[in-house]
N, C-alpha and C positions, 0 to 999 in steps of 0.2 A: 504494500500500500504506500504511493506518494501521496505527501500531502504537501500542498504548492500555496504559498503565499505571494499575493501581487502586492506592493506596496514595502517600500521601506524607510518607513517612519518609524512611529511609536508605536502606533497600533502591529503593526508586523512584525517587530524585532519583541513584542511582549505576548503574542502569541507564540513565535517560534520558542521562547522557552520556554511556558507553560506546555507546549508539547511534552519536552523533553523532561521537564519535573514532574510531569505524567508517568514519566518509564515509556514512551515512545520510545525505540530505537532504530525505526525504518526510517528511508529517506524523505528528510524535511529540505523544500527549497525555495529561498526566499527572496525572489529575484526588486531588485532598489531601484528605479529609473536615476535615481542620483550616482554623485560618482564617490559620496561621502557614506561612511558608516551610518545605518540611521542612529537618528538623534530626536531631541526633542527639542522642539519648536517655541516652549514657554520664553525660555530664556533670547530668543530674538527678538525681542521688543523690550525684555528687560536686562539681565546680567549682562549676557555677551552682548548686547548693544551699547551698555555704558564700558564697559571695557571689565567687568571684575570678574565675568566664569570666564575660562579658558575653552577654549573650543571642546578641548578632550573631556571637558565636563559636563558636557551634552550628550554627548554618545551611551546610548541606553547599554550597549558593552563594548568593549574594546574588540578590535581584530582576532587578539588571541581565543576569545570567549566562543567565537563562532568556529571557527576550528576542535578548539578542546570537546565541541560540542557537536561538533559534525553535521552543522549548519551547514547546508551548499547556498551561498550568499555570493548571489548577482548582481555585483555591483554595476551599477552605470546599463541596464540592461531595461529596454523599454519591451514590455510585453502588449502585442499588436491587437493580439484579440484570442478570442476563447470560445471553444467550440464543445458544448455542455454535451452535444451527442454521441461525439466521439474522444470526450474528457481530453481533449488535447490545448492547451498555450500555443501560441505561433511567438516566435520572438527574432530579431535579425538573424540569428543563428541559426533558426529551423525550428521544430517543431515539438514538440516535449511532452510528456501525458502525464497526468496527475490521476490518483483518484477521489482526495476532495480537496477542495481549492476555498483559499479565504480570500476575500476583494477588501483590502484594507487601500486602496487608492488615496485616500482623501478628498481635498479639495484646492480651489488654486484661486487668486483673487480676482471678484468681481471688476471688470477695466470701466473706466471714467474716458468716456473720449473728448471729452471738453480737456482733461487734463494731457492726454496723448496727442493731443492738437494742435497745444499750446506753446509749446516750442523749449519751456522750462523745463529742466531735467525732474524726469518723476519715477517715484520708487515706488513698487508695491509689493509689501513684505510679506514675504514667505521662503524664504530661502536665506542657506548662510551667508550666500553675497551678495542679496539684497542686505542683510544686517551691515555685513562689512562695508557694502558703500552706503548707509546711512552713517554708520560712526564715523569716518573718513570724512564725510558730508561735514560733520556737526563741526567737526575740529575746525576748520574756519568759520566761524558762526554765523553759518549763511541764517535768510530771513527763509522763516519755512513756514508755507501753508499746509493743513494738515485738511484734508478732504473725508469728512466721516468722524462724527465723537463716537464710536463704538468702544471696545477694549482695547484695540489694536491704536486706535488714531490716539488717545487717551493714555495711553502706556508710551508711544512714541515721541505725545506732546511732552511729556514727562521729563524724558530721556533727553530730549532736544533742548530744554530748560536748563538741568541743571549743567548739557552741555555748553550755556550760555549761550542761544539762541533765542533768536524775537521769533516766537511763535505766535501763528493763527490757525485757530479752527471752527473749522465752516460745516454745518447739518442744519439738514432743512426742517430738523424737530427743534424743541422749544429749549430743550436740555438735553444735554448728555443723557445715552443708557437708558430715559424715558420707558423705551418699551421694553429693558430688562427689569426694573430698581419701582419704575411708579415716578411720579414727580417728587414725590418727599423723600426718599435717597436721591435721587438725580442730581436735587439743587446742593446737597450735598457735597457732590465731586464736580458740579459745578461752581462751586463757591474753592473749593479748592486748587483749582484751576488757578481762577480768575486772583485768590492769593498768593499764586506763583510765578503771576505776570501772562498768564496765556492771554491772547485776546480771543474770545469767543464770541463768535458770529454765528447765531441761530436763527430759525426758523425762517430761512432765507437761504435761494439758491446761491452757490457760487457761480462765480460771473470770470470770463476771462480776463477781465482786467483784476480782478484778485487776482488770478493765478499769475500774469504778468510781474505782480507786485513784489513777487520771491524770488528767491533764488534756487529754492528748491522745492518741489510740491510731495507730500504722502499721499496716497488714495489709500482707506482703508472704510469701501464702504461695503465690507461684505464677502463671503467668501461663496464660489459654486460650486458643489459636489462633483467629483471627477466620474460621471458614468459611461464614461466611451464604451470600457469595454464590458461594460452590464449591458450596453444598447446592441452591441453587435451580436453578445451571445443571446438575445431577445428573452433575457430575463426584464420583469417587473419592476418599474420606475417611478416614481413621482417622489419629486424633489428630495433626492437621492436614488439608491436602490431600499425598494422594499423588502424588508426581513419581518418574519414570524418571531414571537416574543423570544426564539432560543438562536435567533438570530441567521437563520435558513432562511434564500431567495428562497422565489419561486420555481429555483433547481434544486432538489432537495441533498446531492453534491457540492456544492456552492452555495458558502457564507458568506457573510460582508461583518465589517466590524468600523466603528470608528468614524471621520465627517463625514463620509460617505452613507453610512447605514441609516435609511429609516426606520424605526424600531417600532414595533407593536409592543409600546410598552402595556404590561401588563396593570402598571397604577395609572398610567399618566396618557392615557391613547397613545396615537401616533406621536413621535419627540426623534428627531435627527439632531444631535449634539455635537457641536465641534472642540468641544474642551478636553485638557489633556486628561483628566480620569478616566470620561470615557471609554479615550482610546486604547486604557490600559486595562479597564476592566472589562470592557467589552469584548477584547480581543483574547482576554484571556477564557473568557464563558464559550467564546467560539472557539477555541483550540479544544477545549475539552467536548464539548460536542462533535467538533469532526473526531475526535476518540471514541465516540460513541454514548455519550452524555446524552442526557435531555433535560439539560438545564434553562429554565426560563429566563432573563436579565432583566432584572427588578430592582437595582439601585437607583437610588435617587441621586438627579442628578448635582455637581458639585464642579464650582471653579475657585480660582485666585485671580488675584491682582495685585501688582506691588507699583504704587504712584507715589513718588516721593516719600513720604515719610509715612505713608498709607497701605497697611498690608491686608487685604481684605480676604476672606474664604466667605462662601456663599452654598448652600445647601438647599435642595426642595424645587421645586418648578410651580411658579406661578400658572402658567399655561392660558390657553384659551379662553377659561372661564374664570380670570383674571382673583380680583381680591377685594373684599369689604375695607379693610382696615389694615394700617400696618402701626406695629409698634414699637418705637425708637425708645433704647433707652442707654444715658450716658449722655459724655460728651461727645457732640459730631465732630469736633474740630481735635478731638486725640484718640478717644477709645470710645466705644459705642455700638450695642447692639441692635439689629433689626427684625421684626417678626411680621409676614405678611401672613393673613390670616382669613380666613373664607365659611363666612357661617361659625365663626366661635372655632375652627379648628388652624392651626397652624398649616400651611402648605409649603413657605422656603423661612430661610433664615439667612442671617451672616451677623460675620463681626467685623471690626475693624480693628486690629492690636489688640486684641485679646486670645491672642494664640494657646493660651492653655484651655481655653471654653470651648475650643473644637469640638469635640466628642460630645462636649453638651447642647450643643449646640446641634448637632446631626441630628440626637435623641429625638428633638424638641418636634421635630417633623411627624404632624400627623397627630398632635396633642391638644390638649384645649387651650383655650386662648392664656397671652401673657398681659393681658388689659388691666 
């Protein structure tokens, strides 16, 4: 039995070893379209763009690891397409067969053609040399517009700040995160911001003559799930690929895990997550079910943020059917918790600087109110 992983991020390189801490010992192959060890991603908008992790401290393992472990790890290899009826990969090299395969692809960033138009140099991050030419960028403290206050534009503005850069950020919502946070966290890290010197320009389009205005532009308005080769092998799609709550396409050979997987979550309906837990626990639910598992993926889901002197963890999904009330308590401008809250029950949470309330914090999900 092979089992074939496309994708070499996080979600790939942390299935290929839950395989292996399974007691797998048949041939795992985990082909990378990059030409680097996979890595994780958090750290390109924060550490390794301000300059304090080192490259090698991204890489979910070292060279050696995949070896000791008899990973067949394909680096720099683009796989073309996948053929579920005759369980074959096509890749430059020819043609290879698995017998179950995990689509850990991801996603790649949503493009701004106003900003691609514009003549000013524009970065959109997702890769280590997108990070390396934003730090590069910062050392001469060019003027930088930031297109999108999501995580991404907001962790950058950040980075670009204390790089001593005149930053601007431009979204056509009212606030920052609005549609992750609510308005009453939003103003929050909006007010934060705007204490750090960012200028923020909301609820108004960006105009070419802002973009003009810079010397360097960010777009980070979004990312688009990678389903090439979900569409060629005419497995099931909407905005992502569709997986069953154990995280099985519509090929019952073929999982997906990670910003690509739409999930049938079992609490939360359908929910496609691009954060890095996800892609770690997800990947891992899916390696053991191509062992033969029937495991459902029922966590809830969980991110960070680290914006200047602001370390924030978040737990629970609002969702769809949104929230009555949220409950703040502390101070917003050092340590301070969040509870949004639906019918008297708790559905997310987070802190800020309060890193030992974690775990209580997770708890709290799914409890009666904290009013």
């Amino acid at each position: 039995m092979t089992l074939a992983i496309v994708g070499g991020g996080l979600a790939g390189a942390k299935a290929a070893a839950e395989i292996r801490e399974r007691g797998y010992d048949g041939p795992v192959v985990l082909y990378a379209a990059e030409p680097h060890l996979p890595y994780e991603r958090p750290p390109l908008s924060k550490g390794f763009l301000l300059g304090r992790d080192p490259l090698d401290s991204m890489y979910v393992h070292d060279a050696a690891w995949y070896a000791a472990h008899s990973i067949d790890l394909r680096l720099g290899t683009q796989v073309t397409a996948v053929s579920p009826a005759d369980h074959l990969l096509r890749t430059p090299a020819g043609e290879e067969t698995y017998t179950r395969l995990l689509l850990a692809t991801g996603s790649y960033p949503r493009r701004f053609g106003l900003a691609d138009e514009s003549g000013v140099p524009v970065v959109y991050l997702r890769t280590i040399e997108d990070s390396e030419r934003l730090r590069t960028a910062f050392a001469d403290r060019p003027r930088v517009a930031i297109v999108g206050a999501g995580w991404i534009g907001l962790e950058v503005a950040a980075a670009a700040r204390e790089a001593g850069c005149a930053v601007t950020v431009y979204d056509l919502t009212d606030l920052p995160l609005r549609a992750v946070l609510g308005p009453e966290v939003a103003q929050v890290f909006a007010d934060l911001h705007r204490a750090h010197g960012v200028e923020l320009v909301l609820g108004t389009q960006v105009t070419a003559a802002n973009l003009h205005a810079a010397d360097l532009v960010v777009v980070g308005i979004g990312a688009i799930p990678e389903i090439s080769l979900a569409q060629t092998a005419g497995l099931q799609i909407a905005n992502g690929i569709l997986v069953d709550a154990q995280l099985r396409t519509s090929d019952p050979d073929i999982y997906a895990a990670g910003d690509v997987a739409n999930h049938d979550h079992p609490l939360l309906d359908r929910l496609r997550s691009e954060h890095w837990d996800n892609a770690i626990e997800q990947a891992k639910t899916a390696a053991r079910n191509m062992l033969g598992a029937d495991e459902a993926y029922d966590r809830q889901p969980y991110f960070f943020t680290d914006q200047y002197d602001f370390g924030m963890e978040y737990f629970g999904h609002v969702g769809p059917y949104g929230y009555d009330t949220v409950v703040i308590k502390g101070d917003t401008t050092a340590a301070f918790r969040a509870y949004w809250e639906r019918r008297g029950v708790i559905v997310a949470a987070m802190h800020v600087n309060e890193w030992g309330a974690s775990d209580e914090i997770r708890a709290s999900i799914g409890t009666t109110s904290k009013g």
